[in-house]
One Martini backbone bead per residue (centre of mass of N, CA, C, O) as a GRO file, in nm:
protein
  290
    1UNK     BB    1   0.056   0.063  -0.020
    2UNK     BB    2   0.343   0.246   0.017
    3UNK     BB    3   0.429   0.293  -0.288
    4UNK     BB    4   0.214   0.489  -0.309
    5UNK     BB    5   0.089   0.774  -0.442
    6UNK     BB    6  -0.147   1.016  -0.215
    7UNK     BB    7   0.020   1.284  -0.140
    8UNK     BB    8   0.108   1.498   0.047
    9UNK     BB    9   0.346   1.492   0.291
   10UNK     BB   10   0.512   1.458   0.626
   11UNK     BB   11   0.800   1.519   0.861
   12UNK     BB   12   1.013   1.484   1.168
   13UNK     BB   13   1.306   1.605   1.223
   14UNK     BB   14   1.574   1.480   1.465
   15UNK     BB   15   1.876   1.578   1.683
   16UNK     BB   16   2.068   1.501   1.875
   17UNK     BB   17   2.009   1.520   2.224
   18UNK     BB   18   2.206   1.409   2.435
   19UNK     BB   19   2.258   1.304   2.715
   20UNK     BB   20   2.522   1.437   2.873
   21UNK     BB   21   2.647   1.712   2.736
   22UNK     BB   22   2.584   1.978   2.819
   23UNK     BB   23   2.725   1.955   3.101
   24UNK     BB   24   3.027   1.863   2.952
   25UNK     BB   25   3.066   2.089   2.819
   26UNK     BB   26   3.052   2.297   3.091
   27UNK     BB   27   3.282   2.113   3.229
   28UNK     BB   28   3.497   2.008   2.986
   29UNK     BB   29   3.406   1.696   2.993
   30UNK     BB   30   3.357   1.476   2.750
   31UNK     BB   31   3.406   1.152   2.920
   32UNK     BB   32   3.317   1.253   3.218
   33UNK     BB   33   3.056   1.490   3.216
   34UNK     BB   34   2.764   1.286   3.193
   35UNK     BB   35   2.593   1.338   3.517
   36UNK     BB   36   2.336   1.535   3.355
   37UNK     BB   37   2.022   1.569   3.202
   38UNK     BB   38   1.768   1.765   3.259
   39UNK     BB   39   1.753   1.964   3.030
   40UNK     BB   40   1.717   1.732   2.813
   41UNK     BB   41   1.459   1.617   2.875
   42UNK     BB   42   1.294   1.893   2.889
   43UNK     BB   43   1.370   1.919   2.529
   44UNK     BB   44   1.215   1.666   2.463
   45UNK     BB   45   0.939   1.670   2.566
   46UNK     BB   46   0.905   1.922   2.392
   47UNK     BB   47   0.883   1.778   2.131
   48UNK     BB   48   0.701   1.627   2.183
   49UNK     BB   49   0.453   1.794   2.227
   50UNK     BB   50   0.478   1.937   1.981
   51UNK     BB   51   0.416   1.665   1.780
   52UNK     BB   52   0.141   1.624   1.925
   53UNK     BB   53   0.026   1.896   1.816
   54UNK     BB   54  -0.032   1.814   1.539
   55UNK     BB   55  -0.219   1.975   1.249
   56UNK     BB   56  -0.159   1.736   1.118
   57UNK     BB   57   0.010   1.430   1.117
   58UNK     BB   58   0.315   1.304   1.101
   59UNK     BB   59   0.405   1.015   0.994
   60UNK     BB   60   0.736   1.060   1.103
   61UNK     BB   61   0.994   1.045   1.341
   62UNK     BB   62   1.331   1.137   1.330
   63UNK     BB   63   1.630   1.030   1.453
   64UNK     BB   64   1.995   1.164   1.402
   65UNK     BB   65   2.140   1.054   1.649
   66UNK     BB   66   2.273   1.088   1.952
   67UNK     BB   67   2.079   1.019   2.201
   68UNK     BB   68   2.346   0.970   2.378
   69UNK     BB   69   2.633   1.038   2.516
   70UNK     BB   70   2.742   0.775   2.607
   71UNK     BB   71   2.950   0.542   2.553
   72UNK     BB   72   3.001   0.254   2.507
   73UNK     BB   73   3.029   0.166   2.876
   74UNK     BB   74   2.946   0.372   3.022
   75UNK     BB   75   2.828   0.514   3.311
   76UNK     BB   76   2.544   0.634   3.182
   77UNK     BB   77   2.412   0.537   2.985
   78UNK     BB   78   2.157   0.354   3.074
   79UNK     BB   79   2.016   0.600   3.192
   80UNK     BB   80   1.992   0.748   2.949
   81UNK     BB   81   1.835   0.570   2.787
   82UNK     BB   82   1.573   0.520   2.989
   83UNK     BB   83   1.540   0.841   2.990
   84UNK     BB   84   1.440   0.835   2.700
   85UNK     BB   85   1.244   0.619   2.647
   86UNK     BB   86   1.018   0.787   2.820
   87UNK     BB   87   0.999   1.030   2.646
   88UNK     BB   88   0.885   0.849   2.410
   89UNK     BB   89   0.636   0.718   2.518
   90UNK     BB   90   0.463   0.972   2.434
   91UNK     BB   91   0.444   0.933   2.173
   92UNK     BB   92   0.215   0.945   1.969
   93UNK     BB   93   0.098   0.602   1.841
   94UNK     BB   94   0.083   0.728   1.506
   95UNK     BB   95   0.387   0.784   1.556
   96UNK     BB   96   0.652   0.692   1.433
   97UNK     BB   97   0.993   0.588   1.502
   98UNK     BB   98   1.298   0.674   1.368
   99UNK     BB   99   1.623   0.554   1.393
  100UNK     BB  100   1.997   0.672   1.410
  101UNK     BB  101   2.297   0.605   1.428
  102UNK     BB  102   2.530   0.725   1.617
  103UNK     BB  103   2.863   0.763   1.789
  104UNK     BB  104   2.749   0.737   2.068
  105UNK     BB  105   2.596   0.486   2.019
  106UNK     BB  106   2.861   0.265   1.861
  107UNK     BB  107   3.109   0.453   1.822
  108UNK     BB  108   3.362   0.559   1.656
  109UNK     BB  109   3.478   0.245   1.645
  110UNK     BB  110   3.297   0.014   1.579
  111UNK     BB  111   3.122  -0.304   1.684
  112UNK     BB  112   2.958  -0.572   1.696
  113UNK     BB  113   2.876  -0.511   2.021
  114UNK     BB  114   2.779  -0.219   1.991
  115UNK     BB  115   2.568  -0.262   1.755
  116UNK     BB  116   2.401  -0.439   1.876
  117UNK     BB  117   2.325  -0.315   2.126
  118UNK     BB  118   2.173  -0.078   1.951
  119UNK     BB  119   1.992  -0.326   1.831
  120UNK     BB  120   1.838  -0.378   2.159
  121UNK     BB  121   1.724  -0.072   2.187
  122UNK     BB  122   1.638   0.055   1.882
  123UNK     BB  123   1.731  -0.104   1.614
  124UNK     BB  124   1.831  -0.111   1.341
  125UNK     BB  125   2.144   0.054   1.161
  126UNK     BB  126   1.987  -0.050   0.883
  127UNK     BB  127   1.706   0.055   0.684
  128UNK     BB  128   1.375   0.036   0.462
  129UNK     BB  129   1.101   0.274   0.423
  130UNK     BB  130   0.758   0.311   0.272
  131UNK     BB  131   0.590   0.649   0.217
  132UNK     BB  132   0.410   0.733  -0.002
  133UNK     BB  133   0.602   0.670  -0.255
  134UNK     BB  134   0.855   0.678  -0.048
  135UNK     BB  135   1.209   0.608  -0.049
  136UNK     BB  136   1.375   0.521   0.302
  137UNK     BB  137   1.682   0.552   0.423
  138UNK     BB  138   1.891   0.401   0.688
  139UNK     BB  139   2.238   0.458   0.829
  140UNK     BB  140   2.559   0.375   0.939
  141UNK     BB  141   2.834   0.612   0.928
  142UNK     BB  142   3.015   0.483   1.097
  143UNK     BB  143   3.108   0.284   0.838
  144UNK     BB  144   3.239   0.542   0.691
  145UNK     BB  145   3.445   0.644   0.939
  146UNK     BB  146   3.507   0.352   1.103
  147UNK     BB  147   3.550   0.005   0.993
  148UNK     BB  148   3.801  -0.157   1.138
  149UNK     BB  149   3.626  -0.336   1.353
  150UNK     BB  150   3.427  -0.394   1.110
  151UNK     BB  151   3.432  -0.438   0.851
  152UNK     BB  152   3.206  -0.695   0.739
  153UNK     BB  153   2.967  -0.462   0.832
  154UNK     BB  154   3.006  -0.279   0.612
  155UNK     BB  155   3.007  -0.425   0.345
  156UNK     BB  156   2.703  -0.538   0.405
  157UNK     BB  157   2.590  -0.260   0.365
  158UNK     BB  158   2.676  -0.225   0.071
  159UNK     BB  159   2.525  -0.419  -0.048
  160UNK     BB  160   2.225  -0.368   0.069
  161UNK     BB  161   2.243  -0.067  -0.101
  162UNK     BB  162   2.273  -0.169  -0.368
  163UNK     BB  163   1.972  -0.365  -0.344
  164UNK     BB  164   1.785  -0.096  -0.275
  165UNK     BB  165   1.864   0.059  -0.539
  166UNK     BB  166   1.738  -0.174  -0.729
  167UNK     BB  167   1.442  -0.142  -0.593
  168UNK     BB  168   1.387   0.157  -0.649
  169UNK     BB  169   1.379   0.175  -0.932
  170UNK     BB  170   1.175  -0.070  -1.024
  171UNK     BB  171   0.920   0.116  -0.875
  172UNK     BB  172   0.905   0.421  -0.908
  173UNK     BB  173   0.971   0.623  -0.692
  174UNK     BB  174   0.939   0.939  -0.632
  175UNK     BB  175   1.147   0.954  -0.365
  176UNK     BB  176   1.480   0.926  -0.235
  177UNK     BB  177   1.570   0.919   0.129
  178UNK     BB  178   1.814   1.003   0.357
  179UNK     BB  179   1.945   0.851   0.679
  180UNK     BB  180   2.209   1.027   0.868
  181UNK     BB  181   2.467   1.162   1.130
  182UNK     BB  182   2.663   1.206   0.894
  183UNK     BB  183   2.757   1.414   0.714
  184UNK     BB  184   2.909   1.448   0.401
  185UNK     BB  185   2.872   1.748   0.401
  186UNK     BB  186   2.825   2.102   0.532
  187UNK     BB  187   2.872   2.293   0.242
  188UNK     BB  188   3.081   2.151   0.046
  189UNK     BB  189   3.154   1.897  -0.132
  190UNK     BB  190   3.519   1.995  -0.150
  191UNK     BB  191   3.574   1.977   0.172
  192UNK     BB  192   3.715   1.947   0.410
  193UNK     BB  193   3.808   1.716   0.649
  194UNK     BB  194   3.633   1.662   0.963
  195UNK     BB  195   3.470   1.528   1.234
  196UNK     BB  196   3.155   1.667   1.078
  197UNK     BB  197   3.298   1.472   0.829
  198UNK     BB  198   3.342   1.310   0.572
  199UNK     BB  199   3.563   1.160   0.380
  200UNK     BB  200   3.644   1.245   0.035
  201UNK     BB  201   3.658   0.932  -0.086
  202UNK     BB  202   3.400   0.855   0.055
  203UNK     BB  203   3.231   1.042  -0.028
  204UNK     BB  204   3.218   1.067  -0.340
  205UNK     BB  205   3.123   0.795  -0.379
  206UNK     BB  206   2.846   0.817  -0.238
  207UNK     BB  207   2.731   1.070  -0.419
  208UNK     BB  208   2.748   0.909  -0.681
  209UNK     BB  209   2.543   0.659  -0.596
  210UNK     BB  210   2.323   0.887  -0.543
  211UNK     BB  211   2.278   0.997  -0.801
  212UNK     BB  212   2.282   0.736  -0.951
  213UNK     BB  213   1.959   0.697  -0.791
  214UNK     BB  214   1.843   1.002  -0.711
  215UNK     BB  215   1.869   1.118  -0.481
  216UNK     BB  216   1.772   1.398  -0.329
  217UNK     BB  217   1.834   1.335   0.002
  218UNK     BB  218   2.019   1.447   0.300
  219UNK     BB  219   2.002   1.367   0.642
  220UNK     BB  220   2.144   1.523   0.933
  221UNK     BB  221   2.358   1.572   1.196
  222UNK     BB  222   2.632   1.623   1.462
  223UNK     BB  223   2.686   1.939   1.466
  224UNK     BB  224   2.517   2.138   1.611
  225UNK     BB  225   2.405   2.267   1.359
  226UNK     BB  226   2.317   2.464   1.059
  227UNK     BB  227   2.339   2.310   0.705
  228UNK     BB  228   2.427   2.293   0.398
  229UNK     BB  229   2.401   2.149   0.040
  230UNK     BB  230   2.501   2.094  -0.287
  231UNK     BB  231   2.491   1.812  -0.534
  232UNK     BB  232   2.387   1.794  -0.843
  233UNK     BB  233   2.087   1.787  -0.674
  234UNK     BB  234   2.193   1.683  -0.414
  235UNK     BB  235   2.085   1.741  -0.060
  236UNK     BB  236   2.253   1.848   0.237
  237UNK     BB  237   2.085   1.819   0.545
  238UNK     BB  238   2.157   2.010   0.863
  239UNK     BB  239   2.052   1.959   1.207
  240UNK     BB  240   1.998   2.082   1.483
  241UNK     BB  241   1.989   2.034   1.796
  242UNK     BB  242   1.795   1.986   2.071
  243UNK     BB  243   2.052   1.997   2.230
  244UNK     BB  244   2.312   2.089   2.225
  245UNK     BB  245   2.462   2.400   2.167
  246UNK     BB  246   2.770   2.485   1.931
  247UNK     BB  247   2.598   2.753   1.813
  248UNK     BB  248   2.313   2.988   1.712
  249UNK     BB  249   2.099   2.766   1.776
  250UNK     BB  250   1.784   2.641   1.847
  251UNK     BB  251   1.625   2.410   1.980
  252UNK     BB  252   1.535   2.204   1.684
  253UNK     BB  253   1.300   2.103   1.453
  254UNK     BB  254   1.239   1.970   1.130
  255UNK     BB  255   0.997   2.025   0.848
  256UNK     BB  256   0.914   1.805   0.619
  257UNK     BB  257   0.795   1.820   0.294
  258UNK     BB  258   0.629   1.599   0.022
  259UNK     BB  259   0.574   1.622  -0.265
  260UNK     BB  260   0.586   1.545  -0.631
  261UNK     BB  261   0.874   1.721  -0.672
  262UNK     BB  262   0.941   1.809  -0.365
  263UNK     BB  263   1.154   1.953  -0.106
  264UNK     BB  264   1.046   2.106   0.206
  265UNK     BB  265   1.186   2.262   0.452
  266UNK     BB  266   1.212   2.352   0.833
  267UNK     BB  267   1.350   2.496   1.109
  268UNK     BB  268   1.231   2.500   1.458
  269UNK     BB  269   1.180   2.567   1.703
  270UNK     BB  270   1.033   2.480   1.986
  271UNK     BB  271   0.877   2.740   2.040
  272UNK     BB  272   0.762   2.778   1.789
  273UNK     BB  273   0.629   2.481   1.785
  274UNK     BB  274   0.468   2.479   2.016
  275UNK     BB  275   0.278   2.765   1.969
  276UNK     BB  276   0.288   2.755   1.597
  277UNK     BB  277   0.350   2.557   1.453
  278UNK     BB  278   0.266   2.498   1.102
  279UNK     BB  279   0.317   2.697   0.857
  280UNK     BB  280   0.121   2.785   0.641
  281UNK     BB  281   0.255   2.736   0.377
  282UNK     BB  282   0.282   2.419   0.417
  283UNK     BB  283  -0.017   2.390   0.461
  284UNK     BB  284  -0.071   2.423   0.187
  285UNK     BB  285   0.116   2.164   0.037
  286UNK     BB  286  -0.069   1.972   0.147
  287UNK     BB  287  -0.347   2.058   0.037
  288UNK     BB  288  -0.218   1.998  -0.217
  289UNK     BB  289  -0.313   1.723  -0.424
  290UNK     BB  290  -0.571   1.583  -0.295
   0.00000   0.00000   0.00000
């Protein structure tokens, strides 16, 4: 049933909650400094609620890795764990939710045990899925940063992803959209690499695979603030955090339209969408060819 186009939908892209990350970030000890984080429960929360009062309501609501700051095995990590999904148990019913692993989640260097790990707290590390005619990636970027401890896993994801794309093309699908933590590229598709981008002959691999499938944009959060730019017409969306903020954006979500020719996008902050909902722009685009 989800193959088909039924007319323009939405979702809510949210990054990185990152529960004990203020914290440490505010007393400089990020491997060991995030043993509070009632400030970010309460942005997760407002989060919450902002989505359950919308209306239409979004398809489903997507988090873009780093749900918690605790790396694998560390001290505070399960406490972390169990109250992000505290926090998500309130999401409305109705909204599915849809998980992507981030570098805190299975680690800088994953293995198969981090991954393990986080695909019986999370669900799976990747896989695909369809909502009205358009066809979802969702990726372990972390396999394209760092896969020494466990080429054999980065592999499988290559094949699958290739076999996934194979499955796109014959369905005749509107859109192909990818979902994951690390983007390609800032701003920019040939910036330098650092911490916040894959490296450039990894990009550029990924993105000639991604424009030669169609592949519309990728969404992705790790920045901890808004950028994002296009490469021959894949768009690159990056989405500042629920959680701590490392630039000038304030806490919050994007809101992705849906429609049969184009995805339109906007950052909303948490006060912004909590207040005053999503604005009438978008819910026109909703509105039409239906």
């Amino acid at each position: 049933d989800e193959y088909q186009w039924k007319g323009p939908f939405y979702f809510i892209q949210g990054a990185d909650p990152q529960f004990g990350l203020m914290k440490a970030w505010t007393c400089g000890d990020t491997d060991n400094g995030d043993d509070e984080w009632g400030e970010e429960i309460k942005l997760a929360e407002q989060a919450v609620q902002a989505i359950n009062k919308l209306n239409p309501k979004p398809k489903f609501f997507v988090l873009c890795g780093d749900l918690v700051h605790g790396m694998p095995g560390t001290l505070w990590r399960k406490n972390q764990v169990q109250d992000l999904k505290n926090v998500l148990k309130n999401t409305d019913q109705d909204i599915p939710l849809v998980f992507v692993s981030g570098n805190h989640d299975v680690g800088n260097a994953p293995t198969r045990e981090t991954i393990d790990d986080y695909c019986q707290n999370w669900g799976d590390d990747y896989f695909s899925f369809w909502v009205g005619g358009v066809f979802f990636l969702v990726l372990n970027s972390q396999l394209f940063f760092d896969s020494s401890q466990c080429p054999e896993l980065k592999e499988a994801q290559d094949v699958w992803l290739d076999e996934q794309l194979a499955v796109a093309e014959k369905q005749k699908c509107k859109h192909i959209i990818v979902f994951q933590h690390i983007p390609l590229f800032l701003e920019k598709p040939d910036e330098d690499h650092g911490y916040f981008n894959l490296e450039q002959s990894v990009r550029e691999e990924i993105m000639e695979k991604f424009l030669k499938a169609g592949i519309k944009a990728v969404f992705a959060g790790h920045y901890h603030r808004n950028a994002g730019g296009s490469y021959k017409g894949l768009e690159m969306v990056v989405s500042s955090a629920i959680g701590c903020q490392l630039g000038e954006d304030t806490h919050g979500l994007r809101v992705v339209v849906v429609t049969e020719d184009k995805l339109v996008h906007r950052y909303y902050s948490l006060d912004e969408l909590s207040s005053q909902g999503i604005e009438k722009e978008l819910l026109d685009l909703l509105a039409k060819q239906k």
